[in-house]
Structures are given as C-alpha cells and as structure tokens.
C-alpha positions as CSV (number, residue, x, y, z in Angstrom):
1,X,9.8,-16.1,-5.7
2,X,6.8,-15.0,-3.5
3,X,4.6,-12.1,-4.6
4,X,1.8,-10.2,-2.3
5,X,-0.8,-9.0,-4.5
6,X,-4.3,-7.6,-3.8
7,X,-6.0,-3.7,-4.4
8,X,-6.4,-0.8,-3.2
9,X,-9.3,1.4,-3.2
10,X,-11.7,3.5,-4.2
11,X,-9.3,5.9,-4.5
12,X,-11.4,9.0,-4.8
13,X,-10.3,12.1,-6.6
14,X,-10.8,14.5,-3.9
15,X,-7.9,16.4,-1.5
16,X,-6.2,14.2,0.8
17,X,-5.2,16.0,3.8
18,X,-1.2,16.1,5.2
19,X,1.2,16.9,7.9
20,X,1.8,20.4,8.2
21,X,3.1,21.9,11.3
22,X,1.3,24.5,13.1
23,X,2.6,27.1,15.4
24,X,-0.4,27.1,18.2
25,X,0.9,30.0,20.0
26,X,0.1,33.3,19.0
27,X,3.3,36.1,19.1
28,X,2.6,39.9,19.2
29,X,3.5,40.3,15.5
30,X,0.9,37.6,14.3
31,X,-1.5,35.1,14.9
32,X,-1.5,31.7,16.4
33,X,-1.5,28.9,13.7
34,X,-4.4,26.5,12.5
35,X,-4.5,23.8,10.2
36,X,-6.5,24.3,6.9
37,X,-7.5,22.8,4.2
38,X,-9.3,24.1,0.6
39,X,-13.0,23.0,0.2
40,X,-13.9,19.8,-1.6
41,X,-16.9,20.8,-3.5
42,X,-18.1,17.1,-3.9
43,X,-16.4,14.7,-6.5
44,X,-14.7,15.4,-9.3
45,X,-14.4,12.5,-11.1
46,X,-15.3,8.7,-10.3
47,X,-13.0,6.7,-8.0
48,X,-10.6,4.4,-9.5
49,X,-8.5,1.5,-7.9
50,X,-5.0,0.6,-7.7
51,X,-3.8,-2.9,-8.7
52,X,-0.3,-3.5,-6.7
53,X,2.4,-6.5,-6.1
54,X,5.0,-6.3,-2.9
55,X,8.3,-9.0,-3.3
56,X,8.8,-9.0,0.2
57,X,12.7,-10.8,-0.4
58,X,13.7,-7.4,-2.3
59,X,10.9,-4.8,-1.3
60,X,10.2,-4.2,-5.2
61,X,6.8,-3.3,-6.2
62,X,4.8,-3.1,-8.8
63,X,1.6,-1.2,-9.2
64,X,-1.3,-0.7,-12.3
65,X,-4.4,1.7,-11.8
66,X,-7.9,1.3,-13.5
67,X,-11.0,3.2,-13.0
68,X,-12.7,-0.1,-12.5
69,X,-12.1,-3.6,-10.2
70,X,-13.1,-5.9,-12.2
71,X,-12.1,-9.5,-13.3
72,X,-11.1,-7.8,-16.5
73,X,-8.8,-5.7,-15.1
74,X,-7.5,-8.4,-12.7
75,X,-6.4,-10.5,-15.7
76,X,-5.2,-7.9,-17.5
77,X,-3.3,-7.0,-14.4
78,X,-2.1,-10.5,-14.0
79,X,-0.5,-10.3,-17.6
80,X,1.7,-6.8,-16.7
81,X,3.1,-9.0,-13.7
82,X,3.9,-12.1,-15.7
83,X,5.7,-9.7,-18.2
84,X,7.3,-7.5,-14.8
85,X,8.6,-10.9,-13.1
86,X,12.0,-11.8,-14.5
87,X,11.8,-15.0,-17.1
88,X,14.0,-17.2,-15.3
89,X,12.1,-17.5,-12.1
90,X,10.8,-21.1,-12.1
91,X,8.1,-20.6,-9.4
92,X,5.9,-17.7,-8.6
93,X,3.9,-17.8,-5.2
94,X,1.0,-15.0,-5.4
95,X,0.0,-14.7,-1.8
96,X,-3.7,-13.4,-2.1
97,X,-7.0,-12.8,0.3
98,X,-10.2,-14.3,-0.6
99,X,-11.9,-12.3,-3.1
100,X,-14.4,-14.1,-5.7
101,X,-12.3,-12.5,-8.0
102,X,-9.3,-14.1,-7.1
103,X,-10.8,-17.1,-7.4
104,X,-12.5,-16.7,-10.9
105,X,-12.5,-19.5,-13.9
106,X,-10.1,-16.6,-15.6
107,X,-7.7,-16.9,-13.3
108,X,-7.6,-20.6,-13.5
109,X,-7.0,-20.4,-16.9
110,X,-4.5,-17.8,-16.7
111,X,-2.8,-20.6,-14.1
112,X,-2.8,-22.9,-17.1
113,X,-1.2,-21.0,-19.3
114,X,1.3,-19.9,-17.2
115,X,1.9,-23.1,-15.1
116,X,5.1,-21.4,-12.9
117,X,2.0,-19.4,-11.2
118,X,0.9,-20.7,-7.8
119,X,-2.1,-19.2,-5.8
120,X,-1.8,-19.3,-2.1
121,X,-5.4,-17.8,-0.2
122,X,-4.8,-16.4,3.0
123,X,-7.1,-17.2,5.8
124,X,-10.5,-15.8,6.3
125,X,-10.3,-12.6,8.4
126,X,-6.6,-12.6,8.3
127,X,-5.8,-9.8,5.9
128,X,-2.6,-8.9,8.3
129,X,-0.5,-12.3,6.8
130,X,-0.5,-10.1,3.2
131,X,2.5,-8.0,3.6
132,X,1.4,-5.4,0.8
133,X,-1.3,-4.4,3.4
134,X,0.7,-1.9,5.5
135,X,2.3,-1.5,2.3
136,X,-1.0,0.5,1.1
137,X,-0.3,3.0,4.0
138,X,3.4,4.2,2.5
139,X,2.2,4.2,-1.2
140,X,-0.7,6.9,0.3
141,X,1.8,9.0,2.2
142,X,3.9,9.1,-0.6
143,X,1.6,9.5,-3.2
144,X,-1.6,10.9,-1.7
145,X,-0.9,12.6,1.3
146,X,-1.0,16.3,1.2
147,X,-2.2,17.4,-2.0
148,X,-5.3,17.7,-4.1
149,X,-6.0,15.6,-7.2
150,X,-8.3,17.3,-9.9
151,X,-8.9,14.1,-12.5
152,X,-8.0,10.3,-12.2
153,X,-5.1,10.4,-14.2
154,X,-3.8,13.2,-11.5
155,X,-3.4,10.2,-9.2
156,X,-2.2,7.3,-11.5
157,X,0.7,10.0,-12.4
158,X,1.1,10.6,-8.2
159,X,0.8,6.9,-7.8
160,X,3.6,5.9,-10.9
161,X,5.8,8.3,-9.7
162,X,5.6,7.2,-5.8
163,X,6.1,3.8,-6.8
164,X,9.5,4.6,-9.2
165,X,10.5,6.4,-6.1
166,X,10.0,3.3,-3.7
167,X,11.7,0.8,-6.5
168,X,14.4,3.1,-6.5
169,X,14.5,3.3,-2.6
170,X,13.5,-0.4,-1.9
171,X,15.3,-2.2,1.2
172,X,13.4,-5.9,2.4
173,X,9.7,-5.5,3.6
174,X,9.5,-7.0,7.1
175,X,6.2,-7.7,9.1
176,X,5.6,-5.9,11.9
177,X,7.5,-3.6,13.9
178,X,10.7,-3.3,14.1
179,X,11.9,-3.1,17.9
180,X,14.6,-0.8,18.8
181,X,16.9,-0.8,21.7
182,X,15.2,1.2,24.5
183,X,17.2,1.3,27.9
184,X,16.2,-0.2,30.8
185,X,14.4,2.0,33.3
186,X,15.6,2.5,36.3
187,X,13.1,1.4,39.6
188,X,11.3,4.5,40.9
189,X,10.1,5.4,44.1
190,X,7.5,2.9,43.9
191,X,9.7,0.0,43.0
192,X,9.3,-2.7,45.2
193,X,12.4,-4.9,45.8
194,X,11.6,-8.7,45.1
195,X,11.1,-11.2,48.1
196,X,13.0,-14.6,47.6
C-alpha cells in the first residue's frame, strides 16, 4: 500500500474568498454587480496546520489538524494512520518531501516499532512527485473556499467534514491532467499545404 503524506498550512482563521457570479451589466431596475467580501479585521485566532494522507490506488484520505507542526504532532499523527490503515496490509510505503521533521530520531523509532512502515524521500525541489499536493487545492475548495472561519475549531469541523465528503466521493487520484478528446481543427485560411 502506498501512502502520500505531508501538511498543510498555516491555515489562518480569517475569510477565504469564493466563486460567486456577478452580473456586470447594469439593467434599468438595478445596478450592475460587484464582487464583495466582509472586512477581516486582523486575526482572530492563531493559525493551525493540517496533517493529511492521500492512497492514490483508492483516492481515500485521511486528515488530523493541530494548532502546531511540530515533531510531536507528526508522531502523534503517525499513530492515527497506523491505527486508520487496515491491519492486514503487510507493507506501507509513506511517500514524503524532505522536511527535518520527516527525518527525525522519532520517526525512526516509530519505523522500529512498526517495522511494515517504509519511508520513501522525494527528491529535492520536486514536491510535484507527492500526489497529495494538488490534493491540498480540492480539500481548500471544499472546505475553505467561500466562507469565513471565526475560531480554529471552525476549520477543523470544515476540514473533517470536507474530508468525510471526499471519502465518501473518492474515485483513483491520477497525476496530472487528464486529456480529453478535443477534435481536430480544421486548416484555416492560413494553412499552408505540405511540400513533399
């Protein structure tokens, strides 16, 4: 079983703007459209950070929030996904980036105790190869996007509740764009024939 795992954040308690549509032009009964937005009146609250883990194979995720990124929270992190991945997968591969605290003397330990756990460090400056990347950018439009978040646990409730609603959703992740069919355009005036 391979897992993509890494964080995401700050996530700041603040509103997060959306898609709204605007009608731009003005009619005789009222007004042309324009987008707004309340004020933010600084922070709230301090940022926090979400914890997450893509199976590509399956699309399931799961995700942990903490006001904090610390090894701490890594481990404990580490624990919820050993308890979240079914017993009777032999081998776990943890595809993760090259954060120091990734590569802690915790987390070696937490390899020993759990031997079925396998680290695999992406390249330097390659942060694309870890599919839970653009991954990041669905769990903010469905979590974030649009609405304004008074406290933290606001956004851990937004951000549990976005990720029950992928799980129950989930279809395989696949990198990169998926290419649809687009008809082939026909030569315009310009066209040149070819020469032979």
């Amino acid at each position: 079983m391979t897992v993509c795992l890494d964080q995401m954040g700050p996530v700041a308690v603040k509103s997060y703007p959306g898609k709204h549509l605007v009608d731009p032009e003005a009619a005789e009964t009222q007004p042309a459209g324009r987008a707004r937005q309340e004020i933010d009146y600084g922070r709230r609250e301090k940022a926090g950070y979400v914890f997450g883990a893509l199976e590509p194979r399956t699309g399931e995720v799961f995700t942990a929030t903490s006001a904090r990124r610390r090894l701490v929270n890594w481990i404990d992190f580490l624990q919820q996904l050993e308890e979240w991945i079914p017993k009777d997968v032999e081998r776990v591969s943890a595809v993760l980036d090259n954060l120091s605290m990734h590569r802690a003397v915790d987390v070696l330990l937490f390899n020993l105790a759990y031997p079925r756990w396998e680290f695999v460090f992406q390249p330097t400056y390659a942060a694309y190869l870890n599919l839970i990347e653009p991954w990041w950018k669905t769990l903010k439009s469905l979590a974030l996007n649009g609405r304004r978040f008074e406290t933290w646990r606001e956004i851990e409730e937004a951000v549990r509740s976005a990720t029950a609603y992928w799980n129950a959703h989930k279809h395989p992740y696949v990198w990169g764009r998926r290419r649809r069919h687009q008809p082939r355009r026909k030569p315009g005036i310009a066209h040149l024939p070819k020469v032979a």
